[in-house]
N, C-alpha and C positions, 0 to 999 in steps of 0.2 A: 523648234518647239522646246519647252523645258517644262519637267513636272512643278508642279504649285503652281505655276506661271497665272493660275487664274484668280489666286489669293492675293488679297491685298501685299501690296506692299512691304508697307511695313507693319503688317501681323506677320510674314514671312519671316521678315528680320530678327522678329523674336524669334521665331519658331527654328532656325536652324542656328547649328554654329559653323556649317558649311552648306552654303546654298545649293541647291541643284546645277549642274551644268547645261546648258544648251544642247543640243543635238539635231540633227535632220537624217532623212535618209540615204543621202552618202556619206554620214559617217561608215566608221570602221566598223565591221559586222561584230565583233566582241562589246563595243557599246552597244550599236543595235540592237543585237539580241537580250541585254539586261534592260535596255529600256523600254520595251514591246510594256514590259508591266501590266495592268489588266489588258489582255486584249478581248476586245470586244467583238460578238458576234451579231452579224444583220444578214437576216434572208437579202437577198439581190433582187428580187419583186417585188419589195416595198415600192409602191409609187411616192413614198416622200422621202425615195434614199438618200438623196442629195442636201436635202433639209438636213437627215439627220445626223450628216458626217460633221456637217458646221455644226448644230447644235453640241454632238457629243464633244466635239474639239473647245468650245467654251466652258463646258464642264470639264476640263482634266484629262479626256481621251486620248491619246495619246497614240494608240494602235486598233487597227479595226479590220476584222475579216470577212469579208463580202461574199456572200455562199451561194454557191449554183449547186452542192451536192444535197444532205438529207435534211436542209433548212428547206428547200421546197419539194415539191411532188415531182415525178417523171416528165406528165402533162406542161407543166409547168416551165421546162429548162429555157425552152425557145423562148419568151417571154421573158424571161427572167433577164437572156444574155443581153436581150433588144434594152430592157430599161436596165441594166446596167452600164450598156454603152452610152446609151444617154445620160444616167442620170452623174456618172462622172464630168460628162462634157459639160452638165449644170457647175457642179464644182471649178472645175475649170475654169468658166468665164467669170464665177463669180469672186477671182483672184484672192481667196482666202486660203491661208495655208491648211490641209487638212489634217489629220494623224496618218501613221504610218498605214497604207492601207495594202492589205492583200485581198486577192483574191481567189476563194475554195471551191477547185474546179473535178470535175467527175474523169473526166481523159486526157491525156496529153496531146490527143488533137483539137480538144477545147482551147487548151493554153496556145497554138500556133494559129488556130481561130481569132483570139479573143486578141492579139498582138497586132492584126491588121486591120480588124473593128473599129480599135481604140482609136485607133489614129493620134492625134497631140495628145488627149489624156490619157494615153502609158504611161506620161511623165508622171501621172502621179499613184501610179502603182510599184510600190515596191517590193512585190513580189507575189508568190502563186505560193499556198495550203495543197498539200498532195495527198487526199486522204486512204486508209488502207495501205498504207505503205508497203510493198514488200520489196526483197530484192531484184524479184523477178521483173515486177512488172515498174517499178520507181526508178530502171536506169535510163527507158524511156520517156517518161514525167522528166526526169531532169535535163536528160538533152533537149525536151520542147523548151525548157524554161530558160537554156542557154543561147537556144535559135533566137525565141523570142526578145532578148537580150540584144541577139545583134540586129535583128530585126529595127526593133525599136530605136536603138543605139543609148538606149538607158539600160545600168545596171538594174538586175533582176534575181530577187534571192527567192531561196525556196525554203518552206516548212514542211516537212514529212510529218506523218500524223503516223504513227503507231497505235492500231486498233485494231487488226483484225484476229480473226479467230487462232491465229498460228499462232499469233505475238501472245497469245494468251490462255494458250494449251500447253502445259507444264514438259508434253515429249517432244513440242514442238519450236518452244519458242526462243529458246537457246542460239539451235542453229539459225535459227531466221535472226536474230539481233545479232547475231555474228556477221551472218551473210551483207543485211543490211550496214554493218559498224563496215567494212572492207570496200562496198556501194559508196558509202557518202565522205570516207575518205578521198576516193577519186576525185569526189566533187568539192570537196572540204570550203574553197572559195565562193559558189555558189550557195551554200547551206547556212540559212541564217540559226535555226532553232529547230530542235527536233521537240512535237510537242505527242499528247499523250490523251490517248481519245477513250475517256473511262467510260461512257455511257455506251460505244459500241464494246467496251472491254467485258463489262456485266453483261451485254445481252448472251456474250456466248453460255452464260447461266442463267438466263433468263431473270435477272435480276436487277433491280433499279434501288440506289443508296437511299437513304431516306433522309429527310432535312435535319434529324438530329444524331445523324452519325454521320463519321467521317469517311472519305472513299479507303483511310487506312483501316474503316473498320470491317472492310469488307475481303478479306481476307484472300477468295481468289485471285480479285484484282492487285491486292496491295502486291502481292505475290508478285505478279508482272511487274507492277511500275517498280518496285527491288530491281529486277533484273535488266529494267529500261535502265536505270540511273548505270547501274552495275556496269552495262557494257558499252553504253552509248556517251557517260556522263560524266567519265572519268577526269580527275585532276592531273594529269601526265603528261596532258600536249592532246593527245587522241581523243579526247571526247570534244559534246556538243554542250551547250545549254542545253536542258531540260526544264520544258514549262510546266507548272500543275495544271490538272484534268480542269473540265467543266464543272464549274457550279451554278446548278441549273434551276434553284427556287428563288423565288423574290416576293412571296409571301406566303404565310406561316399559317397551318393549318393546327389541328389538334395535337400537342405535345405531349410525349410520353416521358423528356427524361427534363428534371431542372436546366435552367438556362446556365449555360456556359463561358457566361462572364462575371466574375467580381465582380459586386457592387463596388467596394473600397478607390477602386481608382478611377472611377467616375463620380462619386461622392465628394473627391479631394478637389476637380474640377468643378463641382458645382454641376455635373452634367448628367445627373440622372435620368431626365426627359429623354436625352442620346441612346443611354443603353436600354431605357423601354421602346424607343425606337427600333432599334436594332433588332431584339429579342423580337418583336411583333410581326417582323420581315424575314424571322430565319434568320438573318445575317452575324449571328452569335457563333452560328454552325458554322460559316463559311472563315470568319476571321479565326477559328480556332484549327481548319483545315491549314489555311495560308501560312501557320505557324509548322502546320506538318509539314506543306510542302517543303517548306525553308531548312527543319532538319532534316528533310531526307534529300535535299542537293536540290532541288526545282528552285526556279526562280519565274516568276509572274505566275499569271493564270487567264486562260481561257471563263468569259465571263457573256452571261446572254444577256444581263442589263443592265442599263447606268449607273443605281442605284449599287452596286456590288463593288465599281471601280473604286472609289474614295478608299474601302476598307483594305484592299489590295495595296495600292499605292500609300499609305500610312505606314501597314506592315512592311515596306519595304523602307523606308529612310533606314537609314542604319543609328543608332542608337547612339549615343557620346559615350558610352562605356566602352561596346564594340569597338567605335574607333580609335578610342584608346591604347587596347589591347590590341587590334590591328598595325597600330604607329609601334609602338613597343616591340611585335615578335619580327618585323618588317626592318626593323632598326639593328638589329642583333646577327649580323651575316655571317657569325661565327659558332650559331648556337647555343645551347644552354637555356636555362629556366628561371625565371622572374615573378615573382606575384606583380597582380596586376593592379595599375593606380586605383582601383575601386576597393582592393586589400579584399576581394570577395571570390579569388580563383589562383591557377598558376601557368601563365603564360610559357608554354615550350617555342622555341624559335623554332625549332628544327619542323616537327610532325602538324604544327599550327599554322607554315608558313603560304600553305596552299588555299586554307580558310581565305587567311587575310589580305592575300592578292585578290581572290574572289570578294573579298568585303569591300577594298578600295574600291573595284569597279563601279558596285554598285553605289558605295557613298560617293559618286562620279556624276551618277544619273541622277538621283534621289536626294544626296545632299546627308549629312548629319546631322542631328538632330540637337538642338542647343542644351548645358545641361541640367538635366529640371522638367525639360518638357518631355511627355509623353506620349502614347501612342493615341491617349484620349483626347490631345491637345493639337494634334495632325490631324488627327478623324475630322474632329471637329471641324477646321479650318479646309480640309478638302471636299467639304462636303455633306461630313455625315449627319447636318441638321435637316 
């Protein structure tokens, strides 16, 4: 699979000055993990779930999370496991390549369950969401997910979800993210992405973000994911990818604050209908979170609709300035400081050089962006009409 892949041709060729790369799920987990990109969430009790992995993989999907935990009701699980075992075996037979697919399971005897269930379509599971993550009870989750592994005899990666009430109690969550950083070290090879569960992070204040703020405006939360990045996310060797939270609206109700997009750089495209699009669906909010997520270390996001991926996957191309500046402090192995070919910053080799290794990655998955074109010029073309 490769991002644009669903764009013309040659609208793509304009649109990059380095096209996307290929990828599947036995790449290397360091691609992997940058190319997850929106990942998609589906309750696993949908009766048309097999429809909608193909359908979402034509539109651009790329990653998708199959849920047996708080996407259905308790009542529910049994049913849920039955048509998810089937509705992969649809997938299956019907020989289309799908997105990278996991699935978010409630016990680590679900995952030794669900491994002998599957039968052939394990093949195309590429790994298990561990929700509520802690040290205690996640060294269990991981070893099912290594059994199941050899069970199957298909690699099987895992995502720990950081959410629970520890991870987000200020005398608490220190030691539990340490606990946990020393956990997934062991497992370091199994761990594709450690991802970041803000709507159970609010509940421990009884709190829900609202479509026109951001989860950094929510100050208890922000708090935590600071200390998610801080000790899970580091640039040193020791950290993980870190994916941003849920954004969980996809249409816009009564506004309290102006809309959060320039007009000017959709005017210059011609594509103002786009940004009243967007504004109309909330999605003003979300692509202005995705720019949070980006400077505070996250890369993709957690996403409940289709409509939401296009603005994700935009935001992520890397820019032809970026990669500029990227080539430039990456070229310099001896250190020192340089303005940058845009003449609009000043490239340090030395303290910039962790940035740009992370940027190459992703202009790896996503590609760079040709120069001239913009993020209203990707939108567009992935989607966002």
């Amino acid at each position: 699979m490769r991002h644009f892949d669903h764009v013309d041709p040659a609208l793509r060729k304009h649109l990059f000055h380095r096209q996307p790369r290929a990828f599947d799920r036995h790449d290397d987990r360091g691609v992997l993990a940058v190319a997850l990109g929106a990942t998609l969430y589906s309750p696993a009790i949908r009766p048309t779930l097999a429809a909608d992995v193909v359908k979402a993989a034509r539109r651009g999907v790329t990653s998708m999370v199959l849920c047996l935990e708080d996407a259905i009701s308790d009542e529910e699980v049994p049913a849920a496991e039955a048509n998810l075992v089937a509705q992969l075996e649809r997938v299956r037979a019907g020989g289309r390549e799908p997105p990278l697919l996991f699935v978010r399971v409630r016990t680590a005897g679900q995952i030794r369950d669900l491994a002998v269930r599957l039968g052939p379509a394990a093949e195309l599971v590429t790994g298990f969401v561990l929700p509520k993550f802690t040290a205690q009870a996640g060294g269990e989750a991981l070893e099912a997910v290594a059994e199941a592994a050899d069970r199957t005899g298909h690699r099987l990666l895992a995502m720990p979800v950081i959410e629970s009430h520890q991870a987000v109690y200020r005398e608490t969550r220190s030691e539990l993210l340490q606990d946990v950083a020393r956990l997934l070290a062991k497992h370091r090879e199994r761990v594709l992405a450690v991802r970041i569960g803000a709507t159970d992070m609010s509940a421990a204040y009884g709190l829900r973000r609202p479509p026109d703020l951001s989860i950094y405006d929510i100050h208890p939360v922000a708090g935590a994911i600071s200390e998610v990045v801080n000790i899970l996310g580091r640039a040193d060797g020791t950290g993980f990818v870190v994916t941003g939270p849920v954004w969980e609206y996809f249409s816009a109700g009564e506004r309290m604050f102006k809309p959060q997009l320039r007009q000017s750089p959709f005017e210059r495209q011609q594509a103002a209908p786009l940004r009243e699009r967007l504004i109309t669906s909330d999605l003003d909010g979300l692509i202005r979170e995705v720019h949070l997520d980006k400077a505070n270390g996250l890369i993709g996001k957690t996403v409940i609709h289709p409509s939401h991926v296009a603005a994700v996957h935009a935001l992520s191309v890397v820019t032809h300035e970026e990669y500029c500046d990227a080539s430039d402090i990456l070229g310099e192995a001896g250190g020192g400081a340089m303005a940058s070919v845009y003449a609009n910053k000043m490239n340090e080799a030395k303290p910039h050089r962790a940035w740009a290794e992370r940027l190459m990655l992703r202009a790896r998955v996503f590609g760079v962006a040709a120069e001239g074109v913009t993020f209203v010029e990707l939108l567009d073309a992935a989607g966002g009409r």
